[in-house]
Structure formats: structure tokens, C-alpha cells
N, C-alpha and C positions, 0 to 999 in steps of 0.2 A: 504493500500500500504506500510504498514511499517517493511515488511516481504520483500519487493524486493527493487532490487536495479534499477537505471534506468540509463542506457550508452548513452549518447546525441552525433549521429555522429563519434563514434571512427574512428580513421584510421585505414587502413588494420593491420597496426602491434599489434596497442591496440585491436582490434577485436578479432584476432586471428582467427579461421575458425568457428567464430558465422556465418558469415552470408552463409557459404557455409552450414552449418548446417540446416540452417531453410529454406535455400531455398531445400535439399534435403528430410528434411521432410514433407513439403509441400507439394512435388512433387509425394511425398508415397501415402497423403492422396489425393491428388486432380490432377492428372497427364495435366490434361490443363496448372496447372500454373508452368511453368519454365524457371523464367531467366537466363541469360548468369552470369559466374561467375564475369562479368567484371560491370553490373547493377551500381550494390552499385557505386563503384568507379566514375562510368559517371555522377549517380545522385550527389554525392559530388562536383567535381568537375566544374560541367559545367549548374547547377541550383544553383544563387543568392541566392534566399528566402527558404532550403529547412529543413527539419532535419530528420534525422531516430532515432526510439528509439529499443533498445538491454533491455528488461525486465529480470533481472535474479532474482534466488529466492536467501536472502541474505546468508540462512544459508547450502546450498549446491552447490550453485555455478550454478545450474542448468538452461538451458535460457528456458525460460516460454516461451516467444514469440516477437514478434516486429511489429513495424507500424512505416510510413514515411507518411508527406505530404509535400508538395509543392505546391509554389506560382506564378503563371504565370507571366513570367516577363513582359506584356501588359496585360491589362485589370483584370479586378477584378475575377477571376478563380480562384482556388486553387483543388487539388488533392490530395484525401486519396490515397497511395499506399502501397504496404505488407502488409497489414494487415495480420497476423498469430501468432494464437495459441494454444501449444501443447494440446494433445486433452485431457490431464488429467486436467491439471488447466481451463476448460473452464465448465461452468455453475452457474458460484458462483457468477457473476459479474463485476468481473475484469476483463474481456475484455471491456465491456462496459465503465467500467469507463474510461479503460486504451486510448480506443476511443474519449472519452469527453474529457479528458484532452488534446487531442491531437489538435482537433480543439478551443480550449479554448485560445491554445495559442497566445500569444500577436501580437508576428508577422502574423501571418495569418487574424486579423482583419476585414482588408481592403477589405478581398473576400467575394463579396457578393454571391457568388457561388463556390458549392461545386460540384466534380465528384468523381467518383469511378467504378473501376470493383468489379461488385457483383459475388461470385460464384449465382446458383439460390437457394439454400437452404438458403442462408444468405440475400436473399433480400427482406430484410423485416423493412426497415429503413425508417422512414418517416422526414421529415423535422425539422430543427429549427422552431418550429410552438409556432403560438396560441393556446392554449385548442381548439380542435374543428377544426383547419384549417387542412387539409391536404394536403403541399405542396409539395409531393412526385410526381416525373414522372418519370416512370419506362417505357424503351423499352428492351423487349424480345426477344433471338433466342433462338435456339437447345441448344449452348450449354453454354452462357454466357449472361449474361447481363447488362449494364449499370446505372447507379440510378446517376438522378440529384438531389443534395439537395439544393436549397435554403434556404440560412439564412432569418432568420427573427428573433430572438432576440440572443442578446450577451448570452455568457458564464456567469453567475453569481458569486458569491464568497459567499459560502456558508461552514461553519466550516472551511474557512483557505482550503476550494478546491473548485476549479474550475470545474463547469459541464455544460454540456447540458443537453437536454433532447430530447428523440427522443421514437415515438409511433409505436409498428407493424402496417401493413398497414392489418391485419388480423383482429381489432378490433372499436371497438366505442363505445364512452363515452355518457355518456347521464349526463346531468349536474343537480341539483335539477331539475329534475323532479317532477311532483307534485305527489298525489297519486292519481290522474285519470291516468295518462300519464305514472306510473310506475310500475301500477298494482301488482304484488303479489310480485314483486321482493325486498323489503325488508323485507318483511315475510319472503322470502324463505332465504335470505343470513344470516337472525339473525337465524333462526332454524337450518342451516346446520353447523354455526360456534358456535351455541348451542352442536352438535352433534360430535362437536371435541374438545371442549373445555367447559364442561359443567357451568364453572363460570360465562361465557359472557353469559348474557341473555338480552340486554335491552327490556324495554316495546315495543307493537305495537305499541304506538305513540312519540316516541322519535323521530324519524324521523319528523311527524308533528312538532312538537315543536321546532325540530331545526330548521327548515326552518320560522318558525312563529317567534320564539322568538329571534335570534342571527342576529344583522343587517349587519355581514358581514362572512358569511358561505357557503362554498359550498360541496355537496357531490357529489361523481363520481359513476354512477354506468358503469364496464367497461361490454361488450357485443362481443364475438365470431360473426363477421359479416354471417360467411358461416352456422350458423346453429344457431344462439339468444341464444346459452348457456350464463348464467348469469354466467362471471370472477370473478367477484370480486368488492370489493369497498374500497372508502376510502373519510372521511372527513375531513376537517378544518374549525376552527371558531377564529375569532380575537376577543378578549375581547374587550368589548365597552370601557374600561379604563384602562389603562397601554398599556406595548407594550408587551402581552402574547397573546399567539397563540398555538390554539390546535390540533392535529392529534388525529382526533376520527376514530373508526368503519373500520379499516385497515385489510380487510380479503379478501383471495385470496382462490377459494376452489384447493384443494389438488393436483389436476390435472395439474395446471397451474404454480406450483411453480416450483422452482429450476432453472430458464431459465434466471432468470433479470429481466423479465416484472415488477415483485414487486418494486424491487428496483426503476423501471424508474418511474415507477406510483408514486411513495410514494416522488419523488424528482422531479417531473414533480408539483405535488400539494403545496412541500413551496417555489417553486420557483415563481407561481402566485404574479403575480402583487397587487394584492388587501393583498396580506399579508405581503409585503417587509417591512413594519412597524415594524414587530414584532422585537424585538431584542432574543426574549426567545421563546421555542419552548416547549411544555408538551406534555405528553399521558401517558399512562398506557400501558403496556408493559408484556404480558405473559412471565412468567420466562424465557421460553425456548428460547425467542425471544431478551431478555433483552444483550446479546453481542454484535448481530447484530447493535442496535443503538449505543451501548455503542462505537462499532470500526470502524463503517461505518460512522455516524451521528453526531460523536461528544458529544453524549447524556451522561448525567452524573444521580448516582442512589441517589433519594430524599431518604430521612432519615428511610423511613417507607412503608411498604408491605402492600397488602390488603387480607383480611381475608374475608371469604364466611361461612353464618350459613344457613343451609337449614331447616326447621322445615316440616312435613309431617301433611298436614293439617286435618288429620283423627287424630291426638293428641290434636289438638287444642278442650280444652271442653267450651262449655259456660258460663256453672253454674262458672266457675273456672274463667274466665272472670270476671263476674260478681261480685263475691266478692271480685277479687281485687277492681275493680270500687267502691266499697261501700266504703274502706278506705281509700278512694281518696276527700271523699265527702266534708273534711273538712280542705283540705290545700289551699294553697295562691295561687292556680293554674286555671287559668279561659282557656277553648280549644275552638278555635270559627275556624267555616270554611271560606275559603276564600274568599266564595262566599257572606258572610257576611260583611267582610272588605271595610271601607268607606276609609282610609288611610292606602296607602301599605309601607309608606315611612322606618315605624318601621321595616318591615320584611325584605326590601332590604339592609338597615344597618348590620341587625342579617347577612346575609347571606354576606357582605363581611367582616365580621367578622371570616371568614370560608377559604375565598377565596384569604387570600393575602392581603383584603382593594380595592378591584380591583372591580367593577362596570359590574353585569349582570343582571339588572333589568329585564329587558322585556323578558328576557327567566325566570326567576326566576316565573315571576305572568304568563306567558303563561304555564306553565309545571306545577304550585301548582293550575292554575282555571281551567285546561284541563278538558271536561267534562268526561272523564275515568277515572281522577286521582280520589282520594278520599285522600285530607290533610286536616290537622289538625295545626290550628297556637296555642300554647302556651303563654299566657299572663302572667305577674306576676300582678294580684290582685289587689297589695296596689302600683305598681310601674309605671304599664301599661305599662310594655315593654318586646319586646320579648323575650321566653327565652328556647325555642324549637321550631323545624320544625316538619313534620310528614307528608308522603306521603305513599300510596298504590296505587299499579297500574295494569295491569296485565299485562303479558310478550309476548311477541314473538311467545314462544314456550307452550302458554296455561298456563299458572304456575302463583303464584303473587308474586310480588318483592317490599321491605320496601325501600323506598330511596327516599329524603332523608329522614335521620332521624336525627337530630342534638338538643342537649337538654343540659343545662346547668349542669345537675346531670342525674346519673343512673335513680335517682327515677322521674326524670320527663320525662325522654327518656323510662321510661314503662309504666307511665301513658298515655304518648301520642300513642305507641304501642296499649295497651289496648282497648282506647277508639277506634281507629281508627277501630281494629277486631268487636268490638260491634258493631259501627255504619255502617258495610261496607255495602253498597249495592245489593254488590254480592255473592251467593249462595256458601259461601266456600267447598260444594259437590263436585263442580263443577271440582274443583283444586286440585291437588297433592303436591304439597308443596309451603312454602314461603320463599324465599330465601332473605338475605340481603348481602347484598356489605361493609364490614365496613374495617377501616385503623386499620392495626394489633396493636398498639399503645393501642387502646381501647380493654377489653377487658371483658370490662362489658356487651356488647353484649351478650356476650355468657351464662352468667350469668342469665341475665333478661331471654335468652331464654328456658333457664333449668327450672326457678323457674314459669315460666307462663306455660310451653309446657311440664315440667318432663323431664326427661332421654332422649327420642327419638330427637335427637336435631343431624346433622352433620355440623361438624364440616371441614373446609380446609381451615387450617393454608398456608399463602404465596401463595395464588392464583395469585398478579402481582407482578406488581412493577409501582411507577412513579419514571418518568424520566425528567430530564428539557435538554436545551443546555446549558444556561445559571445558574440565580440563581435558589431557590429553593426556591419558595412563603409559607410565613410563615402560617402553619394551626393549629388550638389548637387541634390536631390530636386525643386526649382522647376523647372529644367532639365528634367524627363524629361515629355515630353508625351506618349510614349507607350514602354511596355516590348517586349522583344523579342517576348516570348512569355508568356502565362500557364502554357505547357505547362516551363517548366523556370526560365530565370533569374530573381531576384527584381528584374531590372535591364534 
């Protein structure tokens, strides 16, 4: 909103012929709706609790649009009224917001009920709700229609704005669902945002994982009521320690963008009661997406980008395996698997070593014991403590993906690589390539993948970006040769 300016109530003189204006182009687009020139003036006047807003854009002068509510001077009512906007500024969100902010305000409070004239193309507003409540009631004619909205939670304060949140009544959430109850629909949303954004790959059991491992997570999968097309999704997960909070797995397919719905979903999810804790907010952020949080969200860019290496698994030879492992045989390096470990408390240290200092056990030992993954803990020897991670997994989209990977030195982040290809379980025939997730910072990655795998190695430099609202959680970023997951932590 820092592009417009906002007129509260002017008089006819300060006005000038805004409001003749917008009630004329209204009337262009929508011929049902036309007040008397005299409106404005009676609603000024002769309504106690009321206000009108004049949206102009600030570097041309131009009037974007306007909206009025008022407050019934008995009983707890309030009414949206003009709502309108030129039809060029509308798809991007700011009408929406320009709405939330509206009811947001202070004076309006007390109304535990809201009205409005919907055109019918516009009715499609559902209530100040719960996730899941639908307290929209909507009566229909020919040629207009009514929409009552009851409140049911306040406006929040969220990055210094004020919003609601409000669902089409075209849609339905489905809240962690389990994977009987969700059937393919995470397969299918990681393969299609695979197919537009080839970096995003998480594993087929990331999903598992979160829902097992994070004790205060939910993910949304949204659903088209009139035909089960699968919209879109989005997660969050609150750190078991500190007050960080994540926005994982934010994907809308192609179809459904441009309208707002993103926006409401994505602000509909930190506004959740179970996350009001957090003071700090993270995710990982496609470049192209990275302004969006930056000017909408308040979001600010962490120090460091993330880099993607794909290796083609028809490169990968054994025998070449193999002899590196042989001059591995005689360093201070002991690789035990998880399923082995009688105390995990060493690995849960290592890994908020990684993380800030910040506390994520029980995802940590759920995601390195899963029975798909195949990790590797690194010991030191003479010291017994840990001093690499190592996980292989397989993806979404058929493929295998290295993450994490975290290793005190190059040479122990390719030993752990190494052993991990040697020992896998599964038929690397099978697969097409292995990709890894690492923070551009590191760049020894790409290195170790050249010298084990040759030349055929791809390379995409600046794949995201993290992002926080707040600070920016301290990572020994050289160190990370590969992240959990592109599907949630920044780490």
C-alpha cells in the first residue's frame, strides 16, 4: 500500500468530483449500481459511526477505487458499502487487503455482524471464520444478492497491518490429513510444482515426517468443491524451541493464481492461533516470488541463496566408489546408521548447531530413522562426537535427493556421500538423477560432485532465497552441503 495514498471522509470541496467519478464508472461496468449524487453527502452527515475511503495511486494522482462502512446506531450491525475498483488495479490483491483493512478498523469493533450488497460474480466471501467453519449465508435473486458475514475473530496485527481473512465459498480445506485420507494428493502437488519449478523436489515422505515429527504443524490441502481439482497447499510448523515458525510447501497450480486466493491462504495460515507465538517467521522463497514477501509480508533476505547440483545417475560408477572408500579406511572417521544408535542426544546437539541453537529433535530422529530414508551419522573416533549428517531419500517425482548433508570438512561431507551410494539399498537403475539442495555459501558441493561423478554434474546457481520477518538465525552456512528439504526448513 505504499504506492497509494488513502483520503478518510473528505468533504465535497476536498473531494473534488472523486466521488461523482467512481460512482459513474461503476455504473459503466455494472448498471444496477447507481447512487444519487447526493449519497456521499447523506452518508457523512446523518451516520454517527461511518467512514468512506478515496484510494489514489500516489505517483499519478489516479483514484484506484473506494469503500465505506458503517455502524448501526442500535444494535451490533455494521455495513460494507461502495465497494469499487477500477478494473485495471484489480487482481493483485489490493482490493482485498484494501477490504480487510477496512473492517479491521477500531471503530467498527463492537459489530458482531456484518452486511453487504454483493454484485453475484463477487459473492464469494465467507466469514470471519475458524479454519474449517463456514459462517457465510448467502440469499439469492435475478439480479443481486445479499451476504451476511458474521465475525468470529478480531483483525490481527501482523507486520504493523491489520487483516482479516476470508475463504471462497467455492473451496475446502482439508487439514493434515493423513495419507489414507489424502490419497495421491501430495504426490500429485510435489510433481506438478516439480514441473514448474524443477529445484522443488521434496521426498515422498516428507509429508509423513512432518506430520510425525513436528509437534505443532499443520498443512492445508485447499480443494475446488464443484469438481475435487486439487488448488493448492501450504504449510507451517512452530519450532519446538524458540519463537520460529515456518511457511513450508506454498504452491498454488497455475490456474488458480492471480485472483488473491494465494495471498488469503498464505495469511489465513500465520494468522492461526497455534502459531501466535512465533515472533519470527522463515521459508524459502523462489526468486521470482522473493518481492512478493519482501513488500507484502514484511519479509527481509537472509545473507545466503540456495544452490541445486543434479548429478545423472548413469555417471555414477562403482568401481570409482569404491576406491575412494578404500582411502577412507584409515582416518579418525567411524559412519554408523541410525538404526544403530542407542543415544541420539549427540546428533540432536550437531543438528542445532545448524539451526540457530533452536530445538527439533523429534523431526530430526523421525526423518534420519524413516524406513525410506537411508542416513548415515559420522562419529569422530578418538572424540565420539558428531561431526556429519548424511541422508538419501527418494523424491516425489521418482528421482533421489542428498539432504541433509552437513559435515564438519569437504573430506568428511564425501566420505559420508560415498559410503551412503555404496550402501544404498536401492537399484540406482532405477533413477535418473541425484539432486542436492545446498546454501550457495558452500561451494565445495560442487566440487566433491565433479571429483566423484566427472564432468556431467548441473549445476543452478541461486535457485531461492531464505527469508525471515524478523532476525536471521545464525547457520555455519559453508557447512551445509545439503538442506533437509526444500518442502519446509530453511536449514
Amino acid at each position: 500500500m505504499d504506492k497509494f495514498e488513502i483520503r478518510v471522509n473528505p468533504s465535497g470541496a476536498e473531494n473534488g468530483n472523486a466521488w461523482m467519478k467512481i460512482c459513474q464508472d461503476a455504473f459503466t461496468h455494472n448498471e444496477w449500481r447507481s447512487p444519487s449524487k447526493t449519497d456521499y453527502e447523506c452518508w457523512l452527515k446523518g451516520i454517527p459511526v461511518f467512514e468512506h475511503y478515496f484510494l489514489y495511486e500516489k505517483e499519478n494522482g489516479n483514484l484506484v477505487g473506494c469503500i465505506s462502512a458503517a455502524l448501526v446506531e442500535s444494535g451490533n450491525l455494521a455495513h460494507i458499502g461502495w465497494f469499487f475498483f477500477q478494473p485495471q488495479y484489480r487482481g493483485n490483491g489490493l482490493g482485498t487487503e484494501f477490504f480487510e483493512l477496512t473492517i479491521a478498523k477500531e471503530k467498527f469493533r463492537e459489530a458482531k455482524n456484518w452486511a453487504l450488497i454483493s454484485d453475484l460474480t463477487m459473492c464469494i466471501l465467507c466469514a470471519f471464520l475458524e479454519i474449517g467453519e463456514n459462517k457465510c449465508q448467502e440469499k439469492s435473486s435475478r439480479t443481486k444478492s445479499s451476504l451476511t458475514i458474521r465475525r468470529i475473530i478480531q483483525g490481527i496485527l501482523i507486520n504493523n497491518t491489520v487483516i482479516a481473512y476470508f475463504l471462497m465459498d467455492k473451496f475446502e480445506i482439508l487439514i493434515n490429513p493423513s495419507a489414507t485420507e489424502n490419497g495421491n494428493a501430495w504426490m500429485k502437488i510435489c510433481q506438478d510444482a516439480f514441473t514448474h519449478n524443477e529445484w522443488r523436489s521434496p521426498s515422498k515422505t516428507d509429508y509423513e515426517c512432518w506430520l510425525k515429527g513436528i509437534p505443532v504443524f499443520e498443512h492445508y490441502f485447499l480443494y475446488e468443491k464443484e469438481n475435487g481439482n486439487l488448488v493448492g497447499c501450504i504449510s507451517a510448523a512452530l519450532v519446538e524451541s524458540g519463537n520460529l515458525a515456518h511457511i513450508g510447501w506454498f504452491f498454488f497450480q497455475p490456474q488458480y493464481r492471480g485472483n488473491g486466493l494465494g495471498t488469503e491462504f498464505f495469511e489465513l495460515t500465520i494468522a492461526k492461533e497455534k502459531f501466535r507465538e512465533a515472533k519470527n517467521w522463515a521459508l524459502i522463497s523462489d526468486t521470482e516470488r522473493i518481492d512478493y514477501y519482501v513488500n507484502r509480508h514484511g519479509f527481509k533476505n537472509a545473507a545466503w541463496t540456495y544452490s541445486q547440483v543434479q548429478i545423472p545417475t548413469k555417471e555414477i560408477q562403482r568401481d570409482t566408489l569404491k576406491k575412494l572408500a578404500e582411502t577412507y579406511a584409515f582416518t579418525g572417521t567411524n559412519l554408523v546408521s541410525p538404526k544403530l544408535l542407542e543415544n541420539w542426544q549427540h546428533v540432536f546437539d550437531y543438528d542445532r548447531k545448524f539451526f540457530g541453537g533452536m530445538k527439533r529433535d523429534k523431526y530430526v530422529k523421525t526423518f534420519l530413522e524413516h524406513p525410506e530414508s537411508h542416513s548415515k551419522i559420522a562419529f569422530d573416533k578418538a572424540k565420539g562426537h558428531v561431526i556429519g549428517i548424511g541422508c538419501i531419500r527418494e523424491t516425489s517425482t521418482g528421482n533421489l535427493v542428498i539432504g541433509p548433508l552437513y559435515a564438519d570438512s569437504p573430506d568428511i561431507a564425501e566420505r559420508i556421500l560415498v559410503d551412503l551410494l555404496l550402501t544404498l539399498p536401492w537399484d540406482l537403475n532405477n533413477y535418473e538423477i541425484i539432486m542436492a539442495t545446498s546454501i550457495s555459501d558452500n561451494t565445495s558441493l560442487r566440487d566433491i560432485a565433479h571429483k566423484i561423478f566427472g564432468g556431467i554434474v548441473k549445476f543452478n546457481p541461486d535457485s531461492g532465497q531464505a527469508l525471515f520477518t524478523n532476525e536471521v538465525i545464525e547457520v555455519p552456512t559453508k557447512d551445509v552441503y545439503g538442506i533437509y528439504t526444500s518442502g519446509l526448513y530453511v536449514v
